[in-house]
N, C-alpha and C positions, 0 to 999 in steps of 0.2 A: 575660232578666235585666236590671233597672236597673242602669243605669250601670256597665256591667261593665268598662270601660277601667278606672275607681278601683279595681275589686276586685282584677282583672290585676296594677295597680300595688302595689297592698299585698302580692298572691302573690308578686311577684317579688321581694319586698324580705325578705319570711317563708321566701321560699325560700332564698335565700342564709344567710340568720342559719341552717337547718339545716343546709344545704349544710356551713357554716363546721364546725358544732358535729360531724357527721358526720367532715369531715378528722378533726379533731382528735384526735374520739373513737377513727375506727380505726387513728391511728397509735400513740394511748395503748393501744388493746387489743390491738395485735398486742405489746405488750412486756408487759400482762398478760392475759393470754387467759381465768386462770380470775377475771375481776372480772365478777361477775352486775351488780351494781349501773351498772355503765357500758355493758354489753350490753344491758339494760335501757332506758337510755336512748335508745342508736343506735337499738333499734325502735321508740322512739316517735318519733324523726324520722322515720325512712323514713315511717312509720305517717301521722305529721301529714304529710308532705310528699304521699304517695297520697293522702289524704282531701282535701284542699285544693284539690292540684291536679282533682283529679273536681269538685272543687266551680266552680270556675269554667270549666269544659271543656278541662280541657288533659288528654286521654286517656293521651296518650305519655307526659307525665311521671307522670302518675298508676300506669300500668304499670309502668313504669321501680320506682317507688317499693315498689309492691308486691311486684315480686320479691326487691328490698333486704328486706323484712320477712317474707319467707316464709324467707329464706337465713338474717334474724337469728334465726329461731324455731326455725329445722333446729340452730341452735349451741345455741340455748337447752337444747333437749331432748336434746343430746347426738347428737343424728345425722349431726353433723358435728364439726369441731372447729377451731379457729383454728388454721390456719397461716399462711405467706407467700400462698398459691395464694389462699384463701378473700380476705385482707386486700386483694390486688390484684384481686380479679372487683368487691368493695364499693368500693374506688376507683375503680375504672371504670366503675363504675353511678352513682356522685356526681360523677365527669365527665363523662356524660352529660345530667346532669342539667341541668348548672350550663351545657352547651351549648346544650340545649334553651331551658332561660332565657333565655339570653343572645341565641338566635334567635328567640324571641317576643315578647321587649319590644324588640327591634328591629326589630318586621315583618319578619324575614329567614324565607327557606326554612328548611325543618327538615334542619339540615346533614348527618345519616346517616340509614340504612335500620333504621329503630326497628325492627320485626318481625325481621329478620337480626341486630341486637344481641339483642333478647330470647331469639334463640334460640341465639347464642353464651354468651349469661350463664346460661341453663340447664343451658348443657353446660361451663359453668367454663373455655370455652377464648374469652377475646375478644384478637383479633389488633388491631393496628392497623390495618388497612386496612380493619375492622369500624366505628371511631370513633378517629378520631385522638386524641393526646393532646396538641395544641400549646397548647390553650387553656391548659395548668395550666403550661404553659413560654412561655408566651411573655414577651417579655423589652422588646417597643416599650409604652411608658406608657402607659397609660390614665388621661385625666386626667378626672375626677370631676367632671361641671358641673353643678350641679343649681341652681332657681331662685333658691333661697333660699341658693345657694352664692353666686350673682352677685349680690345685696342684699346679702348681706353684706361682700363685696367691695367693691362702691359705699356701702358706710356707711364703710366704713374709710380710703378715699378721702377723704370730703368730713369724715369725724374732722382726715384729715391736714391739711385744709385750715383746718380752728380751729385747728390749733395753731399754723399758721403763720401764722394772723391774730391767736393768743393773742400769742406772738414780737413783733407788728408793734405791739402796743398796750403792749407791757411797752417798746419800744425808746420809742416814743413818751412812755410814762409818766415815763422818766429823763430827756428833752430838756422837761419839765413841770417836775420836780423841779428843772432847771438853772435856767428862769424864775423859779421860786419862792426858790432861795435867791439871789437878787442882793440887792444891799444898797440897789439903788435903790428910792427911795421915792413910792409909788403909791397913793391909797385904794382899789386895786381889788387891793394885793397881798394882805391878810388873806383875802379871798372866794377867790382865787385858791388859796391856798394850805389852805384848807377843800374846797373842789373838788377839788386835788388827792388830799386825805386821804382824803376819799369814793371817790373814784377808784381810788386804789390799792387799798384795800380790796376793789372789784368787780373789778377786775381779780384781782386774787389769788385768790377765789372759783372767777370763772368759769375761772383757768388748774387750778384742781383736779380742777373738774367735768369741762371738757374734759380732762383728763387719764387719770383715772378710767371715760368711757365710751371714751376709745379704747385703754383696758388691756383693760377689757370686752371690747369688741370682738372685741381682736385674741385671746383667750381664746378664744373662741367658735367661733376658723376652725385652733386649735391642734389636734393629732391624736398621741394616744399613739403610737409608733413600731411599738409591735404591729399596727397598723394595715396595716402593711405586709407585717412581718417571719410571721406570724403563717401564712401561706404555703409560709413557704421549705423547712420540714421534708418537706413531700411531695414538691415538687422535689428534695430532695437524696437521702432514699431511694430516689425512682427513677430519677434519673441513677447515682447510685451502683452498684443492682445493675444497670446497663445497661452501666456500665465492668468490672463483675465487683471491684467494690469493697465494705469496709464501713467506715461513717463515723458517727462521734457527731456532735450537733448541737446547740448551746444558744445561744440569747440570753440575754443580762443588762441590762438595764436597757432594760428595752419598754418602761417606762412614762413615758420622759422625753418630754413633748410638744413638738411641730415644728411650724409652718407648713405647714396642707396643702395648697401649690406646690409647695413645698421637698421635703416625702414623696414626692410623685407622682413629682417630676423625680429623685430620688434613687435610687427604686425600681430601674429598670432598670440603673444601675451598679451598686448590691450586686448583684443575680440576676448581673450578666456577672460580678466578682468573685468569686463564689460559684463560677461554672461553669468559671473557670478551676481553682480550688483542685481540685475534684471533675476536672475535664480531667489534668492538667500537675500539680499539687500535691501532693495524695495518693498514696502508694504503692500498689502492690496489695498483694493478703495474703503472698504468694510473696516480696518484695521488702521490706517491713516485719518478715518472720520474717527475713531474713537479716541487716537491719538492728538488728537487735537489739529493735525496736521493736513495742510492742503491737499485735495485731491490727486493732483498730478504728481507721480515721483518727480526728483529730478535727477540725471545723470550728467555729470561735467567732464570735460576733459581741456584741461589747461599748460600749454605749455609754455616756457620763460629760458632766455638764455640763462645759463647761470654758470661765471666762473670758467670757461673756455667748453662748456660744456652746455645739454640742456636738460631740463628738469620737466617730465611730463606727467602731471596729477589728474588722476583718474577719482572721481568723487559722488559719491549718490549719498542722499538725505534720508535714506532708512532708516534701520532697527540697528545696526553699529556692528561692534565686538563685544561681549560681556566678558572682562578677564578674569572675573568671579570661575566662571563658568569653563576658559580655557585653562585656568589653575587645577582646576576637577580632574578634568579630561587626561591634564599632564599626569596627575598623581597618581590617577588611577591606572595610568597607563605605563605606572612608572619610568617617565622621565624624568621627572624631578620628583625629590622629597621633600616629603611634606613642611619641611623647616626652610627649606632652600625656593619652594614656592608663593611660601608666606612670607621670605623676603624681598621677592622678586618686585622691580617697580612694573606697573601696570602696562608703561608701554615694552618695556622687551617679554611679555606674559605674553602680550597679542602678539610680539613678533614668532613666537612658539608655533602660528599656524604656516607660516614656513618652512615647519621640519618635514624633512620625509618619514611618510608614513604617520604622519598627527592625523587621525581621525577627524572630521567636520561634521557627522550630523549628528552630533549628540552635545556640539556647542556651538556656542554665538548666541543664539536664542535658542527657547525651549522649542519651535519646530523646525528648524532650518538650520545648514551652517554655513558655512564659508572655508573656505583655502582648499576646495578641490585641485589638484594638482599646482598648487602657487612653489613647493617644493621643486616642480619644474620651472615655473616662470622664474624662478630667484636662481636656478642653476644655468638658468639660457644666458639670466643679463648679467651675471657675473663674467658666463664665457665673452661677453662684447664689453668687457669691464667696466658694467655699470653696477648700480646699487640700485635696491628696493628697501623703502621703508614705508611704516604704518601707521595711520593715527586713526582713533576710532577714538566717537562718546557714543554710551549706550543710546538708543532713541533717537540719536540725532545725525550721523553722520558716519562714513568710514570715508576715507584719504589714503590713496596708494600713491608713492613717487616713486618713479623708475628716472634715475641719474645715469645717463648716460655720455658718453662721447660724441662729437660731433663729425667727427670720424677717425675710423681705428687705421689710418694711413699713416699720420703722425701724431705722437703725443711730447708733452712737455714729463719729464722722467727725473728724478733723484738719482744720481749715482753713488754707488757705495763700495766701498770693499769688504768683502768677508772671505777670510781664507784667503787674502790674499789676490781673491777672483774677483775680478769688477762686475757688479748687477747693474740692470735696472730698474727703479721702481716706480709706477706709474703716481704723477705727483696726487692723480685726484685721491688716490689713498692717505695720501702724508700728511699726517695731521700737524707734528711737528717735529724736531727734532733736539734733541739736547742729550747733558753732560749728568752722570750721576755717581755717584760713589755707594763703596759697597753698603755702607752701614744706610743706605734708601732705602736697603733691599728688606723684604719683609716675607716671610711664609705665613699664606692665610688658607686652609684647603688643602694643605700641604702642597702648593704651587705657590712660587717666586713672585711678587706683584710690588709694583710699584704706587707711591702715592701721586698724586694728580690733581692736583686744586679739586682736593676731598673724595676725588675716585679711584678705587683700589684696580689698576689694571694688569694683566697677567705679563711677567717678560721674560721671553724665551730666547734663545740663543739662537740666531738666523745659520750659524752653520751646524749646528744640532739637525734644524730641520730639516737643511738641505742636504744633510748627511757629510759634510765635509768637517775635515780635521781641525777640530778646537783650536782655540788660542793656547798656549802654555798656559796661560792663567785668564780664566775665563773674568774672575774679578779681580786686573791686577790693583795694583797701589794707586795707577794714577785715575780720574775719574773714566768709566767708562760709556760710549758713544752710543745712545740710542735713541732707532726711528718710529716714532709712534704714528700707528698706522689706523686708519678707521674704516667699519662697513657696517654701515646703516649707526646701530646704538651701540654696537662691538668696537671695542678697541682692544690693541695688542703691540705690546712695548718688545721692539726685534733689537737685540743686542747686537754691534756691527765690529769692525776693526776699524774704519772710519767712512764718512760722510763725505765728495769730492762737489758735485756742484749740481744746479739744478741747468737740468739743456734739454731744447726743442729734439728729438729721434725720431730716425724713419724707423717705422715696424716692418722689419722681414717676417713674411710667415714660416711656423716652421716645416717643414718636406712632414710628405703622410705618413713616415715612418715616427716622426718622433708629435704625431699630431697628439697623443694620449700620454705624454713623459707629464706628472708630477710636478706643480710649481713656478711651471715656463711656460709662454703661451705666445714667443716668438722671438727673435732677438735684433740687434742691433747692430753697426757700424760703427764705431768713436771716432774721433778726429783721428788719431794713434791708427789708425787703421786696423785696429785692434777687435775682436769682436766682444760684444755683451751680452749677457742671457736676462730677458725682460720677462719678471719675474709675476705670476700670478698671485696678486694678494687673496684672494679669496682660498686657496690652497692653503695657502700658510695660516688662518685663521681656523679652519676646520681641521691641520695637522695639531696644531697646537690645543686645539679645546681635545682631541681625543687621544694626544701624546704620540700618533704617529713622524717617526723620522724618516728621513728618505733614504733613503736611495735616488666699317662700316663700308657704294651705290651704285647701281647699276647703269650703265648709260645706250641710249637708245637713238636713233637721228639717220639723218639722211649724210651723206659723200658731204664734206665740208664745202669739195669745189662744186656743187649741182648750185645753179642759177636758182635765186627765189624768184619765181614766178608770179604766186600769187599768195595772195597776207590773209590769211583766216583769225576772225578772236573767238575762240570757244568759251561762250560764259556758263555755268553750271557752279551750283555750292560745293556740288559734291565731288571729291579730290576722286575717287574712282570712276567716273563719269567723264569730268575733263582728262587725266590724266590719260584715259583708254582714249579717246577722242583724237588728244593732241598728238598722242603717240600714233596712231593710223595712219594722220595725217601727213604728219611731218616723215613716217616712211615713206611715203608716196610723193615726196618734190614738194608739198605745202611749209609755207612758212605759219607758223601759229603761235600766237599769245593767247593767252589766257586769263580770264577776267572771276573772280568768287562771287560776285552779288552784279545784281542789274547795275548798282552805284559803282561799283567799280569797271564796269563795263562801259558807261558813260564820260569817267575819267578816260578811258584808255582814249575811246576814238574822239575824245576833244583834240588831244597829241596826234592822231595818229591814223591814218584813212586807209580803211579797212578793205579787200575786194569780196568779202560773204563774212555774216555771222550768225554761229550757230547759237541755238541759246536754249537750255533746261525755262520750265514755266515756276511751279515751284521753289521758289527762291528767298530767303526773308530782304522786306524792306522790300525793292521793287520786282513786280513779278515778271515774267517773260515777257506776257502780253503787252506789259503798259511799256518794260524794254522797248518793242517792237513798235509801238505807237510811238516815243518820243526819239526814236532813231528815226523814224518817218518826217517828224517833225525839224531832222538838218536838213537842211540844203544837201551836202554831201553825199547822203547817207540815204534818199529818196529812193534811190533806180538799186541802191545794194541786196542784193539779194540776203533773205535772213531764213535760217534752217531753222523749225522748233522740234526740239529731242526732249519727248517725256514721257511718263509712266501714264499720263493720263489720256485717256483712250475714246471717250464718249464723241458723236458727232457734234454735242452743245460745243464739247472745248475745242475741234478742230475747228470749228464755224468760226469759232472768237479768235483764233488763230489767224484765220483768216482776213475776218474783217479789221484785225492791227494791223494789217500789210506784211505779216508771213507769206512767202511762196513757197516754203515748203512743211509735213509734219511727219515728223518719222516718231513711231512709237517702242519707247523701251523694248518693251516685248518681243516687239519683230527684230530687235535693230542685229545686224551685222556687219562684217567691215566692209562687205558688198556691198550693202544696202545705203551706207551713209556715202564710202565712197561714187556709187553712181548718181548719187543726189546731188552731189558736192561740182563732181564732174560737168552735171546737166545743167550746171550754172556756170562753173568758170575757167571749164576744159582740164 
């Protein structure tokens, strides 16, 4: 077979898109069992996933597949019926699958004993130790790198780099505009000031243009949120009946696009989020009937633009937080003292299960806890500079928001000076800013804290923590400048030398030498052409609470000048099937179009008259055969010869091939480029 790594590569990508559509479908048809129309469907995945895979020799999954569609065709006819038992043998046959995949475009061993599954999936009993199931739970990222993912990336990059060179000619252009209005008199002021008018004009232009392709751009590497979430519902009904649980499950607003860094890195906090609700969160059914509460948990995940940013709340109707109970836990554990946790309001007590190293099962409730590694998830989304916070009532409910960026390409930033040195500060931290005098100042704890429409917050000196040399007078006479900063219910008042403006920044990443430097977490351009250090606020809140200071395609075809001879349209759903097809073909002097459904195939030769058409049977909406019959039924289209290429093998289907006015049937199984090409030939040279 030519060039079978592309065709590989197209299977595996065809494989997934059914893989996907399979989830979905059997967890929609285990809630409606008698929907033909969706049953319907599933078999023609399985169906296209068998045929495909035989097509390019992958046996095991080809099997795999067939017995999916021999199981979907027992439901069809009624010789079996949907239940839990049936819904879970089909999931664990598209778990297999999606293994399989996953070990062949990796060049990896075929990770289980395919013959010993087949013959657990015949007998409706596959255990785990038949085919694991970690791949649909696994929870460490998989981050997506694909060629054209990394061009894209470096376009966006040297985008960020016009704008800071757009910056550097607009800063330029106003110290033009200073020359030009002096009042001193020159014959070279009029040209100059004609120059400038030109000028400005181009510059203005190209700050559009470059504005515009780096909106594009960054458009381009954006990824609906389903993208992720689109998963989770398999995950949660089978953790669920593995706790002896039952739980509803809904997303709202998949469709807000993200940064896909940001999705990838995010992924794995919602699934731990998730598995706690489902762990520790959710009651059982025994314990919800006694609670007065519905049967079914429910797990939400909600997301909403908010603010240049988006807000995604993760929420289950459980047993909550008890901050009774995490006050205990603190004391005993001496984190806080006993007088310092009795002042403590309820909600920053709960925030306490995001410290490192806070113990979880000896609170929340008296059997269960909660914040298994959340000390990691609140360290990941600070590194993507988001925020997590918490709200819990006992018996009713707990609410996770994770604040995130919409992407960490560009942000909208505070500029400051301290030391003399320009920062910047990312604005989603900035609570506010303002002017104060010494006598505001207050020690309470023996730390400096300012008052705050009645909240006492801690103010530290921003070059203290960055290590840099003080002001001469840290509190001079005249009012001093501070940025009050927020994350999650913490706030912290940063004493500056002044406040300069709020501006849109590209983010430079920093080189992997300084990836672990303290406080920084990448920098910037200024218009000045000046650089900036874009300052991590979540460093500077944990320096200050513990007093540390610092320091894309492949192209394929025949001779442009070779004569088209003869017009083939190859119809098939499946992009690894036509694609193999077209490609044969058109090496070989055929001219080919391509059609995705029988309905689109029918469009085509209304335009367009055809000398042979090949056609898959297996197709949704119209199948090969009835193809075949209503291409019988042009005028045109009578005497044209039509190939049928399919997985399906029986004499009943070649017969029915036949009598729609097929002249020819080549079967997946056998097919090769000999085989199709001499078929092709035997009709139209």
């Amino acid at each position: 077979m030519p060039n079978r790594n592309k065709y590989l590569s197209i299977f595996f990508k065809e494989g997934r898109e059914h893989l996907d559509s399979l989830q979905k479908g059997l967890l929609a048809l285990e809630k409606t069992p008698d929907d033909k129309v969706l049953l319907r469907e599933l078999m023609r995945n399985a169906h296209t996933l068998k045929g495909s895979a035989k097509l390019v020799g992958l046996e095991e999954i080809s099997a795999i597949g067939h017995r999916m569609e021999d199981l979907f065709e027992e439901i069809e006819k009624g010789q079996k019926r949907v239940d839990d038992q049936i819904i879970d043998i089909l999931l664990k046959g598209a778990d297999a699958i999606s293994r399989l995949i996953k070990a062949f475009s990796s060049n990896e061993e075929i990770p289980f004993d395919v013959p010993q599954f087949l013959l657990a999936f015949d007998q409706g009993e596959i255990h785990p130790q038949v085919v694991e199931k970690k791949l649909q739970h696994e929870i460490a990222s998989e981050e997506t790198v694909r060629t054209n993912v990394k061009i894209l990336d470096s376009l966006i990059n040297r985008l960020g780099e016009l704008i800071i060179n757009k910056k550097r000619f607009e800063s330029s252009l106003l110290r033009l505009n200073e020359l030009c209005n002096t009042n001193a008199k020159s014959p070279l002021l009029p040209g100059l000031r004609q120059f400038r008018n030109d000028l400005e004009e181009d510059v203005l232009y190209l700050a559009y243009l470059v504005q515009e392709l780096h909106d594009d751009a960054l458009a381009l590497r954006m990824l609906p949120l389903h993208t992720i979430t689109d998963g989770f519902e398999r995950m949660i009904r089978d953790l669920s009946r593995e706790h002896g649980k039952m739980i509803e499950f809904s997303v709202t607003g998949a469709q807000i696009e993200m940064d896909r860094v940001l999705l990838e890195a995010v992924k794995p906090m919602i699934l731990h989020i998730l598995r706690n609700c489902i762990d520790h969160g959710i009651e059982t059914l025994e314990e919800r009937l006694v609670e007065g509460k519905k049967p079914k948990g429910s797990i939400e995940i909600a997301a909403r633009l908010e603010e240049g940013g988006v807000n995604i709340v993760i929420r289950d109707d459980g047993r909550g937080i008890n901050p009774a109970l995490v006050r205990k836990t603190a004391v005993s554990k001496g984190l806080l003292g006993q007088e310092e946790a009795a002042a403590m309001e309820d909600k920053a007590v709960i925030e306490l299960i995001m410290e490192e190293g806070f113990s979880t099962r000896d609170f929340i409730t008296d059997t269960s806890g909660r914040g298994i590694g959340m000390s990691v998830v609140k360290k990941n989304l600070e590194r993507l500079k988001g925020n997590l916070t918490i709200r819990s009532e006992v018996g009713r409910f707990t609410e996770m928001s994770l604040q995130l960026p919409l992407t960490l390409s560009m942000m909208e930033a505070l500029l400051i000076l301290c030391s003399d040195e320009c920062f910047a500060v990312p604005l989603s931290y900035v609570q506010e800013t303002l002017k104060i005098r010494a006598e505001d100042i207050v020690t309470a704890a023996g730390k400096e804290v300012i008052s705050l429409r009645g909240s006492s917050i801690p103010l530290v000196s921003l070059a203290s923590l960055l290590g840099l040399p003080e002001p001469s007078k840290f509190f001079p006479e005249e009012k001093l400048t501070v940025v009050v900063l927020g994350q999650g219910s913490q706030y912290l008042a940063c004493a500056v030398d002044a406040t300069l403006e709020s501006s849109g920044i590209v983010v430079k990443s920093l080189s992997n030498q300084m990836k672990n430097v303290h406080f920084v977490f990448g920098a910037t351009i200024l218009g000045s052409g000046d650089p900036a250090l874009i300052l991590n606020v979540p460093d500077l809140f944990t320096a200050a609470e513990v007093g540390i200071t610092a320091g894309f395609a492949s192209r394929l075809g025949r001779d442009e000048e070779k004569a088209v001879k003869t017009r083939i349209l190859v119809v098939d759903d499946s992009i690894t099937t036509r694609t193999m097809e077209r490609s044969i073909l058109m090496a070989h002097g055929y001219d080919v179009d391509i059609a995705i459904s029988g309905e689109d195939a029918l469009e085509k030769v209304a335009g367009t008259t055809y000398d042979l058409v090949i056609s898959d049977v297996m197709m949704p909406g119209i199948t090969g055969f009835e193809l075949t019959r209503r291409l019988r039924a042009i005028e045109k289209y009578r005497e044209v010869p039509i190939i049928i290429v399919s997985s399906l093998a029986t004499d009943a289907d070649k017969r029915e091939a036949m009598d729609a006015g097929a002249q020819a049937y080549i079967v997946k199984g056998s097919f090769d480029q000999g085989n199709l090409l001499a078929t092709v030939e035997a009709f139209v040279g």
